[in-house]
C-alpha angles and dihedrals in degrees: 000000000000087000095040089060090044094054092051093039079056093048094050093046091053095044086057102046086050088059106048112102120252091234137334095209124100106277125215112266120258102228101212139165103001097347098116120140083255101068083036095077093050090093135153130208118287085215084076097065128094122212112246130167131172096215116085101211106049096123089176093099094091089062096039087050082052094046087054092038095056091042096052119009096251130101109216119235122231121259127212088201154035110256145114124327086022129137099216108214102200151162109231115184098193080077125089134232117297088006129122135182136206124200137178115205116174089311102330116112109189115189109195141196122192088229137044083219090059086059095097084071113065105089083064092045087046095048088051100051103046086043082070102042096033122220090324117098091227097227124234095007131154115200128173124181139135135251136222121244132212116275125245082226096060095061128077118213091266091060093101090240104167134161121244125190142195129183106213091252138026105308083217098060123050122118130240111281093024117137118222140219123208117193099195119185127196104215143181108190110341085317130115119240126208113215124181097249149355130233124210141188125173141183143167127203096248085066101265110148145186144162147165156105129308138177110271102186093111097057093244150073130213114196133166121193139177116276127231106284087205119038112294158098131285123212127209132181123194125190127178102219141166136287075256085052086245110135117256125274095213086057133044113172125076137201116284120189151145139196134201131238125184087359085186095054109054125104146144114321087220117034111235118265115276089232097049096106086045101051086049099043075059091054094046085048090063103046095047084057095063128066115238092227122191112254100169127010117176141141110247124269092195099039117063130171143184093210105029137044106225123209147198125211151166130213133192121235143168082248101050127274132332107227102198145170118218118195121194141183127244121244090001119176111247125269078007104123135078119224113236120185126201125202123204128234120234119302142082111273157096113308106237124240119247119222115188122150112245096018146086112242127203139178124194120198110233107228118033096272135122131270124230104019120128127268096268089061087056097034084066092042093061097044087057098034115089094194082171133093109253120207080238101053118113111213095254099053092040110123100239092060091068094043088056097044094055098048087067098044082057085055090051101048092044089052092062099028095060090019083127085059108028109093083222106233107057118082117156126192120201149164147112136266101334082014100055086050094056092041090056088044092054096043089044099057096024108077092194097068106104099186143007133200110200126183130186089356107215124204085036103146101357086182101045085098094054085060095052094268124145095256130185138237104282139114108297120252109276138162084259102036089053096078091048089058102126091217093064093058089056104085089055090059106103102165138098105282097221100185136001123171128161138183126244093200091049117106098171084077113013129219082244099060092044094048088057080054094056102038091051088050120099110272099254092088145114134191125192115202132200124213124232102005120124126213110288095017132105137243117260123217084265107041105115125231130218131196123201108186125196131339119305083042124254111200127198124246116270113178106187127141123205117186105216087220088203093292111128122156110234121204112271 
């Protein structure tokens, strides 16, 4: 055991020492092909050139026009297109980590980076560079160096440092058996940050697994891993931490990020039970049984609006009242709105109004509480409501069934309440993570909704953990909890599927369980998906976004190239 753990304390050291830059300081240019000190005083005026970059978002230009303006005298112009008498401003992937190069090419002087993420810093690398060569554009030369970075040590926590992250090829796409390459940046706007070293943890849902510490002075890490041999998800975390591997104090967020292997082929870990249509067409039975008569109708005291007139009401149902919010806009045409329901996330609150021209919007309260009262109110609520599926719940007391059953008895009452306003074909049922759950569930056993729009899905694949996968934060598999399984209630969805997005980073609900949505979904369907965003975070400028479209899946082309640089992850 003693020369086992040697042997893998070696490997480490020497995967680290392989990493580290040679120098990140500016190295002295390399002069080649045509690149002697002759050809380099055939020179013309700087004054000439025109700024031109392929990246739309190097917003860098405004610093390099002031670099060339205080150098010469001159502020560049800005160029549409690449051409003579032009200074190229480009990614170039043959490059490695922290190198530039700069090349002149019958008037063309094309200053590269290996990395969009290393644009920031061009006007350092320009400034650098004419402070050698003075005003004059040195004519057919060929330089390569390399460029310091910011420091981790030079940031507070309220530097917006945060990480970003790509795979060399679509995350959605790969095949069973691939093996897959991350390029993760830590960055703090737009730059890149050196830290003194990176974290990682990695998993697929077939049980490989890696982890260890790399060098983190360029601001990045390269890895590539083995892929899932069988359909699934990996799953890799990344933290910039300390010379003592304790994560730094000026940073507190990671790297967070999946990728997809077999898309097609993964489904649900359990098949639903062979009785699950029948036990809900039971439940159906009874509330359409039942008349969705009207408790409590007011206009509401807390919400007020130029444009809507915002309501409160209470509804009766076999499972307790229905606590919702109508909106409604003013001076609207008869059987001229739509009805769109939303539906709430997990927690213990007021349902929020929702306010949309042309629509009906309405907002149900999840659990059979009331709207607009103050935190204490809801503070007790949650302390008494379950909202969770318990190893001792039968299928018909369990909480969700309730929950469910309410949100369509909203549905019914709002049809014949507002039966003079409502055009009487478009309901739409909508929400994110518990609300996405509930807006399936609803589409699913309510034959009137015409469309739903669904975001991070919760509940998808409650038994995916119990098969090794990497599973989320959500109630286990259990004879009761399987008929609540988000995924099961898929096939019975027949309506237009309006919106669906997911996180790769989340792992409330994971990009497995919401891939078994999809793929049990009808065919006229899309998901976007976000790298690196957990669950209730938010997209920065640099988290990439990825589209699937019908069944079999059509991805989008995605054309990135990460050079591996000699970096690979072993097993540990």
């Amino acid at each position: 055991m003693m020369r086992i753990s040697t042997i893998a304390g070696m490997i480490a050291a020497l995967l680290a020492v392989s990493y580290v830059p040679a120098s990140f300081a500016r190295i002295t240019p390399d002069v080649i092909s045509g690149g002697s000190s002759d050809t380099r005083s055939q020179a013309c005026s700087l004054s000439e050139y025109e700024l031109y970059t392929d990246e739309p978002d190097f917003a860098s230009l405004d610093d390099i026009s002031d670099v060339i303006r205080n150098l010469t005298g001159h502020t560049p112009s800005r160029s549409d297109a690449k051409k003579q008498k032009t200074i190229v401003f480009t990614v170039d992937n043959n490059l490695r980590m922290l190198e530039y190069s700069v090349k002149e090419n019958r008037g063309i002087l094309t200053f590269a980076v290996y990395s969009r993420y290393a644009l920031p810093y061009m006007d350092q690398i320009v400034r650098d560079f004419f402070s050698e060569y003075g005003t004059i554009v040195p004519s057919g030369c060929s330089e390569y160096g390399t460029y310091t970075i910011d420091s981790s040590e030079d940031f507070s926590k309220d530097s917006d440092l945060a990480f970003t992250g790509e795979t060399n090829q679509n995350p959605l796409s790969y095949n069973c058996g691939d093996t897959v390459t991350f390029r993760v940046s830590l960055l703090r706007k737009n730059r890149l940050v050196s830290a003194p070293y990176f974290h990682y943890e990695y998993r697929t849902d077939d049980g490989t697994e890696a982890s260890g510490y790399l060098p983190g002075q360029s601001g990045q890490l390269v890895l590539t891993l083995p892929g899932c041999t069988s359909p699934g998800t990996a799953k890799l975390e990344i933290a910039a931490v300390d010379q003592e591997h304790e994560q730094l104090s000026s940073f507190d967020g990671e790297f967070t990020g999946s990728a997809v292997f077999g898309f097609d082929r993964i489904t649900t870990a359990r098949p639903a039970p062979a009785d699950f249509r029948q036990f809900w067409d039971a439940q159906i039975a009874i509330l359409m049984a039942s008349s969705p008569n009207e408790v409590l109708f007011k206009k509401c005291k807390e919400n007020h609006s130029d444009h809507y007139d915002i309501y409160d009401a209470v509804v009766d149902s076999p499972w307790d009242k229905v606590y919702l919010h109508i909106t409604v806009p003013k001076n609207a045409s008869p059987h001229s709105l739509e009805i769109r329901m939303r539906y709430q996330g997990y927690g213990f609150d007021s349902a929020e109004p929702y306010e949309k021209e042309g629509v009906i919007g309405v907002s149900v309260n999840p659990h059979s509480i009331k709207n607009d009262e103050d935190n204490d109110y809801y503070e007790k609520q949650s302390e008494k409501l379950d909202c969770w599926v318990d190893e001792d719940d039968t299928r018909e007391n369990c909480y969700f069934l309730g929950m469910i059953m309410r949100d369509i008895q909203a549905i019914r009452y709002v049809e014949q309440k507002f039966s003079d306003l409502w055009n009487g074909t478009e309901i739409d049922a909508a929400g994110g993570s518990m609300g996405g759950f509930q807006a399936v569930a609803v589409s699913a056993l309510y034959d009137k909704v015409t469309s739903i729009n669904i975001s991070i899905p919760w509940m998808c694949d409650i038994g995916g953990g119990d098969a090794g996968r990497n599973d989320g934060w959500a109630p286990d598999w259990s004879e009761a909890g399987q008929y609540y399984d988000t995924c099961y209630f898929a096939p019975c969805v027949k309506c237009r599927i309006r919106g669906f997005s997911a996180k790769l980073g989340d792992y409330v609900s994971p990009p497995s369980g919401v891939i078994a949505l999809y793929n049990a979904l009808q065919p006229d369907k899309e998901l976007t998906f976000t790298q690196n965003v957990s669950h209730g975070g938010k997209a920065g400028p640099y988290d990439p976004s990825y589209t699937v479209r019908g069944s079999p899946a059509i991805f989008e082309k995605q054309d990135v190239i990460i050079r591996n640089n000699g970096v690979t992850a072993e097993n540990h």
